[in-house]
C-alpha atoms as one frame of an Amber mdcrd trajectory, in Angstrom:
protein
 -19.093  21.300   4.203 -15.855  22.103   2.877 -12.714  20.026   2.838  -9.432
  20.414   2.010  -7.460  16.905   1.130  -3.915  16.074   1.337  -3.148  13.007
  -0.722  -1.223  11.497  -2.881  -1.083   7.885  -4.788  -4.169   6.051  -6.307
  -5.082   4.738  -3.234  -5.947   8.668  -2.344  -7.430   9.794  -6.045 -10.219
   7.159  -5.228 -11.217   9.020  -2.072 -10.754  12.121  -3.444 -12.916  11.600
  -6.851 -15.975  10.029  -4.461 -15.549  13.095  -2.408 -15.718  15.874  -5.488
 -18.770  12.979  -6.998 -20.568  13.693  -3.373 -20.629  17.481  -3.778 -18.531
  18.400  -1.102 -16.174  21.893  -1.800 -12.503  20.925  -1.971 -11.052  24.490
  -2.107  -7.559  23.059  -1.748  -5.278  19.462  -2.468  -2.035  19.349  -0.899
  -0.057  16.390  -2.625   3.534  15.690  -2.787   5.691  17.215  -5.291   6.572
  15.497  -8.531   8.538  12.821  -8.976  10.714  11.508 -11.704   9.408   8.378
 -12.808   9.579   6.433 -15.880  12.153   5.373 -18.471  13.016   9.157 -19.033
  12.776   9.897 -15.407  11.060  12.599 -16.031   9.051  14.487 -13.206   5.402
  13.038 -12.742   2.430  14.800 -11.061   0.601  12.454  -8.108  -2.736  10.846
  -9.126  -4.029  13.188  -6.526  -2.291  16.003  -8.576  -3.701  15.197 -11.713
  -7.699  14.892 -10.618  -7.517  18.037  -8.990  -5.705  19.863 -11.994  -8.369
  18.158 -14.552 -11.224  19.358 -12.050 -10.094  23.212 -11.610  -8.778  22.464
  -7.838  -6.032  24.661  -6.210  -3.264  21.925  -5.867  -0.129  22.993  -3.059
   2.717  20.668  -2.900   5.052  21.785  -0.127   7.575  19.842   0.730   7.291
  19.915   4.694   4.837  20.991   7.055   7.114  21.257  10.172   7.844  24.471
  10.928  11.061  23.515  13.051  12.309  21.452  10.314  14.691  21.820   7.837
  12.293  24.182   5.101  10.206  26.348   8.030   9.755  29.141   5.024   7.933
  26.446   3.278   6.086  25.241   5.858   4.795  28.876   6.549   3.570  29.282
   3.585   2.093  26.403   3.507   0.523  27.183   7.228  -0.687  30.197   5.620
  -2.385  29.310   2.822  -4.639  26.424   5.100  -5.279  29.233   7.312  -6.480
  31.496   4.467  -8.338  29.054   2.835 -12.184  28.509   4.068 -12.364  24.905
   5.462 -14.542  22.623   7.945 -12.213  19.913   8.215  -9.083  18.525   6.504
  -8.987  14.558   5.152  -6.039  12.713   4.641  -5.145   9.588   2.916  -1.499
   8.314   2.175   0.061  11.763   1.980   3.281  11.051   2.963   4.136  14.013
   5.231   3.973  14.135   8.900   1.259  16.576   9.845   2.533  18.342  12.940
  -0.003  19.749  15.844  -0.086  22.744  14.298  -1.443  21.628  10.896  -4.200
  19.081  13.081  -5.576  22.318  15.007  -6.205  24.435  11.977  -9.454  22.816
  10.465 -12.587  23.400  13.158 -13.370  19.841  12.607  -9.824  18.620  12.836
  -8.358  15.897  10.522  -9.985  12.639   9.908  -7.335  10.115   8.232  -8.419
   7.171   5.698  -6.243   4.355   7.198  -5.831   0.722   5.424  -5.981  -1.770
   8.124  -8.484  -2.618  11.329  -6.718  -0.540  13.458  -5.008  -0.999  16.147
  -3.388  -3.450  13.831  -0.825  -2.282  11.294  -0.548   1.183  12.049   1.984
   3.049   9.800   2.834   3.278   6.278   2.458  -0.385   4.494  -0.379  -1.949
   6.176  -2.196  -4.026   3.359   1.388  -5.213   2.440   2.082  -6.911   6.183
  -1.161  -7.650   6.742  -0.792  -9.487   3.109   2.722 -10.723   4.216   1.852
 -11.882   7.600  -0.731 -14.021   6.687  -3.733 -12.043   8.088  -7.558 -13.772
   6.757  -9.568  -9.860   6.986  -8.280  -6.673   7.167 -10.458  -3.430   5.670
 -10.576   0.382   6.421 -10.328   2.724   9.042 -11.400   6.222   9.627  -9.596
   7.617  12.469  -9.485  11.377  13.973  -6.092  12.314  13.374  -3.762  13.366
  16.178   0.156  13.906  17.104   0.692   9.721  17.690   1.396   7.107  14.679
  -2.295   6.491  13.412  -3.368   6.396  17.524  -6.333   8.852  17.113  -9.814
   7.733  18.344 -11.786   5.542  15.262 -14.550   7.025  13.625 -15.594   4.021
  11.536 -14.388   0.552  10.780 -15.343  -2.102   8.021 -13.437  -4.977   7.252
 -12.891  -7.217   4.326 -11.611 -10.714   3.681  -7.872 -11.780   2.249  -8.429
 -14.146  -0.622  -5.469 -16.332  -0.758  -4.297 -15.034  -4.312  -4.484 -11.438
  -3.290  -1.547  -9.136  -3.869  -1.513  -6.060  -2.570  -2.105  -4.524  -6.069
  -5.821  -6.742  -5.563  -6.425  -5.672  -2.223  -5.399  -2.275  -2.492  -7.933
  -1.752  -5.048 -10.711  -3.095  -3.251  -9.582  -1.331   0.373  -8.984   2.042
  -1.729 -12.777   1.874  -3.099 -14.228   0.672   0.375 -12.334   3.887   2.025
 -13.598   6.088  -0.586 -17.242   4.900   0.478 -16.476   5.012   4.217 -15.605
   8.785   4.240 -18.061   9.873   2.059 -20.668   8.359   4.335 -18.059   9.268
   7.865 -18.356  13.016   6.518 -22.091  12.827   5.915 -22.683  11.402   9.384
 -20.463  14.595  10.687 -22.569  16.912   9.270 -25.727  16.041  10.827 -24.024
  15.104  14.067 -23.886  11.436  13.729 -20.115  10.617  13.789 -18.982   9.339
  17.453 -15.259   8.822  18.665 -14.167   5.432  19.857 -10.945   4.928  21.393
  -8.525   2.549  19.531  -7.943  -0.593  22.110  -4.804  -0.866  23.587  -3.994
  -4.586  22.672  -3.696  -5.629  19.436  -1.429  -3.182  18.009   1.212  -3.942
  15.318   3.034  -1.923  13.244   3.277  -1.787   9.417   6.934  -0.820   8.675
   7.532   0.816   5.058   8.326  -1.919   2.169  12.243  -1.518   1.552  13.558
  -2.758  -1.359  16.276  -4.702   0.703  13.502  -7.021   1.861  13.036  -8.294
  -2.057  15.285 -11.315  -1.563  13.335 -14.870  -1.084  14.659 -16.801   1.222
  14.000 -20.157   0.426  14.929 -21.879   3.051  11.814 -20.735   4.559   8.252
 -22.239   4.080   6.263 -22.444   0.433   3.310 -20.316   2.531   5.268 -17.701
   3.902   7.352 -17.365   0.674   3.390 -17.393  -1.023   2.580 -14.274   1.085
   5.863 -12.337   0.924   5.648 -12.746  -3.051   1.874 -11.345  -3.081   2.665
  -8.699  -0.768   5.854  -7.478  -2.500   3.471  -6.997  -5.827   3.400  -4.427
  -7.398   6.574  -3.127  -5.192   9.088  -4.139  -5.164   8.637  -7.646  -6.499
  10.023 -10.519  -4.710  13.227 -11.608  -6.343  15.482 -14.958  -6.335  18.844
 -15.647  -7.873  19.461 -17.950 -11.037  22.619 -18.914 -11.589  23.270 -15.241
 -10.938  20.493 -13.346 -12.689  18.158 -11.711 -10.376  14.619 -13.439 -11.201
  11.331 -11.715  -9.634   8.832 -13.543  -8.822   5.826 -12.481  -9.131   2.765
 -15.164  -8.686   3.263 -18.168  -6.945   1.420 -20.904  -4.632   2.458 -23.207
  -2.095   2.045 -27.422  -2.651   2.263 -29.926  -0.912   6.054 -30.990  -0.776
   5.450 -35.084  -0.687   3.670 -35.516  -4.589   7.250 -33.624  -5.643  10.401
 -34.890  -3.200  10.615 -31.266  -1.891  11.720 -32.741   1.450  15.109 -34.317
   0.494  15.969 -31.544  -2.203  18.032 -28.254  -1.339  15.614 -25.676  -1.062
  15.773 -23.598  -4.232  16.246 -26.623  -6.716  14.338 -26.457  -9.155  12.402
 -29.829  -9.220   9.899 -29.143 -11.966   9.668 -26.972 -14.856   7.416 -28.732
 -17.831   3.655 -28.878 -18.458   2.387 -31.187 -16.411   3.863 -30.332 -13.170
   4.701 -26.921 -14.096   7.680 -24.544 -12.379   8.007 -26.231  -8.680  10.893
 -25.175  -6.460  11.688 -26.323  -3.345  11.706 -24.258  -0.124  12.689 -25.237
   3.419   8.775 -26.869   3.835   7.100 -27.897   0.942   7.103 -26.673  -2.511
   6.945 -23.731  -4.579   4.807 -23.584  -7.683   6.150 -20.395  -9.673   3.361
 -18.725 -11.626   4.850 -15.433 -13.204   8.786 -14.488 -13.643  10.090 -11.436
 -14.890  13.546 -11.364 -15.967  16.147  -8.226 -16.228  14.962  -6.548 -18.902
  11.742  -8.520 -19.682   8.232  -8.923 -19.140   6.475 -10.373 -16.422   5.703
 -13.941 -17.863   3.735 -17.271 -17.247   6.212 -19.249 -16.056   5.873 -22.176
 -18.352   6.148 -19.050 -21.239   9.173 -17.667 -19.034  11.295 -21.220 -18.906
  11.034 -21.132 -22.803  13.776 -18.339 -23.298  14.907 -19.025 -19.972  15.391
 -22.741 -18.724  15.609 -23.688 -15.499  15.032 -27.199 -15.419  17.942 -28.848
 -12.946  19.547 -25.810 -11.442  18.999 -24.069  -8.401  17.929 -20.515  -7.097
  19.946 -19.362  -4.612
């Protein structure tokens, strides 16, 4: 069987490497083009990008596939080189381009997507982050026929995995990107001897996983010590969960919610700092119960223990605001 992939972050490389492992024929990658990244800003190829190169694999990297959008030369080409090139079916996993009708009707097979959640929940483009955020106990993997709607397409296969309460979605991405990267290997196997069968995605149950702006960064601590626990594990690694100091933009990155009676949190303002020494360690106070700060990163700085942090940066008796 022969696949071409479109891909482009880690989360994508893992599938992608399991794939090439399995022996299937990836003729093609499509991948997004480079991006500057880095203190030099210099342009960087996708992980997807950089497997393929290292394993002789024709890498394209248009920069839209609509061909009544704003580059339809590009897209063309691009139309013309999937339609040139020999291929059962096309997989997909965090590309980041919109594949229009036209791109899903090329491959005989069609194009089976790698999705992160337990679909119908958290379709669209940060689903281990909300499910993280919200405070979902399982989420897992998804492989999904691909078709015109929003990650709608019928489900192919569906596993799910448990949310451990310290996960971030660094944690949980890891673990979600290695489960998909079993899943299709075994969904594609199953579709070559006729094994694979559609099921229709419910219709209740469906949520949808907005993409992670960094305008959302901003604790609000006036809120509760869980919900600030989740938003500061989902928001790692991007873009960090951040709370003013006296003016200096803090992120937060590990934290965990206590009990707000053993440390006054209910009479205090949330964001006073009512702790920060070795036996209690960093507590702050939220709008229900406490916050026990774990890592801080500060302009310029490393990401710290906070007891390491408050050393060249006290905090003991102000307030985050």
């Amino acid at each position: 069987m022969k696949i071409i992939f479109a891909g482009t972050p880690e989360f994508a490389a893992v599938a992608l490497r399991a794939l090439h492992a399995a022996g299937f024929v990836i003729p093609l990658v499509l991948t997004q083009p480079d991006r500057p990244a880095g203190r030099g800003m210099r342009l960087q190829p996708s992980a997807v990008k950089k497997f393929a190169l290292e394993n002789n694999i024709a890498v394209a990297q248009p920069v839209s596939l609509r061909l009544d959008g704003k580059y339809p030369q590009v897209a063309r080409e691009a139309h013309d080189l999937l339609q040139s090139t020999p291929h059962d079916v096309m997989v997909v996993a965090a590309y980041g381009l919109i594949l229009p009708q036209s791109v899903l009707d090329i491959p005989s097979r069609g194009c089976i997507n790698i999705h992160a959640s337990l679909l119908p929940r958290w379709r669209g483009a940060a689903p281990i982050h909300r499910a993280i955020e919200a405070g979902d106990d399982k989420t897992g993997v998804t492989i999904m026929q691909m078709e015109q709607g929003l990650d709608t397409g019928p489900m192919l296969a569906k596993r799910d995995i448990a949310i451990a309460a310290d996960d971030s979605t660094a944690t949980l991405h890891d673990r979600l990107a290695a489960l998909g990267a079993a899943m299709i290997v075994e969904a594609l196997n199953n579709m070559k001897s006729g094994r694979l069968s559609p099921t229709p995605q419910p219709e209740n149950g469906v949520t949808y996983a907005a993409k992670i702006g960094k305008d959302e960064a901003a604790l609000d601590l006036s809120k509760s010590a869980t919900s600030l626990d989740r938003k500061i594990r989902a928001f790692d690694p991007f873009p960090g969960a951040l709370a003013n100091f006296n003016g200096v933009p803090i992120k937060i990155w590990r934290a965990e919610a206590i009990g707000g009676d053993s440390v006054g949190a209910s009479d205090a303002v949330p964001g006073t700092v009512l702790a920060a020494d070795a036996q209690a360690g960093v507590v702050v106070a939220t709008g229900q119960g406490a916050l026990r700060l774990l890592e801080l990163q500060k302009p310029g700085g490393k990401r710290l223990p906070a007891l390491e942090f408050v050393k060249a940066f006290p905090l003991a008796g102000g307030r985050f605001g």
